[in-house]
C-alpha positions in Angstrom: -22.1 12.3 -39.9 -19.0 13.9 -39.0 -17.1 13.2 -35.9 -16.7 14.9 -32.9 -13.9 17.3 -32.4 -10.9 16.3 -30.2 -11.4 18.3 -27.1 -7.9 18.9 -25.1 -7.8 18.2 -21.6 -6.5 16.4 -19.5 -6.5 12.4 -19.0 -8.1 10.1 -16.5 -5.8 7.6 -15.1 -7.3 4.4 -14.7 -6.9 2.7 -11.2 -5.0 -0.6 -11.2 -8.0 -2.8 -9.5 -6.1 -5.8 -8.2 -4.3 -3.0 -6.3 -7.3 -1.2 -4.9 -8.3 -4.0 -3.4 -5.0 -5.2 -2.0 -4.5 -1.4 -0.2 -6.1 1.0 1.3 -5.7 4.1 2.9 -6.4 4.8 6.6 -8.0 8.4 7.7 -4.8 9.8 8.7 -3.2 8.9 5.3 -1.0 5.7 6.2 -1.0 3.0 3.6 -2.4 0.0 5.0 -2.1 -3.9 3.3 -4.1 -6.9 4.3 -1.7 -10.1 4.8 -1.0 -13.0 2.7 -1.7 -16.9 3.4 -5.8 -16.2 4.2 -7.5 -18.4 1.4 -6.7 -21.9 1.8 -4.5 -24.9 3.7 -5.5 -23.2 6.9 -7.1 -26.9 9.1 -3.6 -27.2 10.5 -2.9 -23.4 11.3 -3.6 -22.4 15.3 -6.6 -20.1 15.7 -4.3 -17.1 17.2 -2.2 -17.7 13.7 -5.7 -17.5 12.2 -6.7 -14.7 13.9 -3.8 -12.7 13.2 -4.0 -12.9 9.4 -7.3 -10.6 9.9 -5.4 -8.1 10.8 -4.1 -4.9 8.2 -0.5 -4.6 8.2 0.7 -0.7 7.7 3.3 -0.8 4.1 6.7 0.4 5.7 8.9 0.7 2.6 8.8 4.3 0.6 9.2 2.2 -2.7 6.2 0.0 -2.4 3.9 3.0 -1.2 5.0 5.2 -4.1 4.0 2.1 -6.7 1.0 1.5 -5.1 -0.1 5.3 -5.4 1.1 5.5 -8.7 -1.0 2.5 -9.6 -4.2 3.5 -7.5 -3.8 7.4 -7.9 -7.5 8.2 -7.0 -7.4 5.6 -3.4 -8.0 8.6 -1.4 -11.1 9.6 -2.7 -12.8 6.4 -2.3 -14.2 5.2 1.0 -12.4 1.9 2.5 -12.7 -1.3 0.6 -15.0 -3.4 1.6 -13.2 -6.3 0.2 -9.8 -5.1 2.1 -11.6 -3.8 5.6 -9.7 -5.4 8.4 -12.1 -7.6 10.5 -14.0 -9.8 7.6 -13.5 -12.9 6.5 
């Protein structure tokens, strides 16, 4: 059976998924991140330190937005991550 012929086009880029799910996007295009220190050790943290890690943090350096969209080029097509949405545990 003979193979099929090489069509040229162009190529999907694949989505870096530990950075989808680290980032998203908000609807006026500002790169959002969720913050660090949420998973464990927490008994001895205060519940307004608590509280404030639930909270999405917008990225401020040009740099780290520019790898991030280079890493997750298609973000802004997707909806909001459910496992990065601001507000769940």
């Amino acid at each position: 059976m003979p193979r099929k012929p090489k069509t040229k086009g162009k190529y999907k880029m694949k989505t870096h998924k530990a950075t989808a799910k680290r980032f998203r996007l908000t609807g006026s295009g500002k790169l959002v991140r969720t913050k660090a220190g949420k998973s464990h050790l927490r008994r001895k943290t205060s519940k307004r330190t608590k509280r404030l890690f639930s909270k999405m943090v917008p990225v401020k350096g040009k740099g780290i937005a520019k790898k991030v969209k280079r890493l997750a080029p298609y973000m802004s097509k997707y909806k909001a991550n459910p496992n990065a949405r601001s507000g769940q545990k």
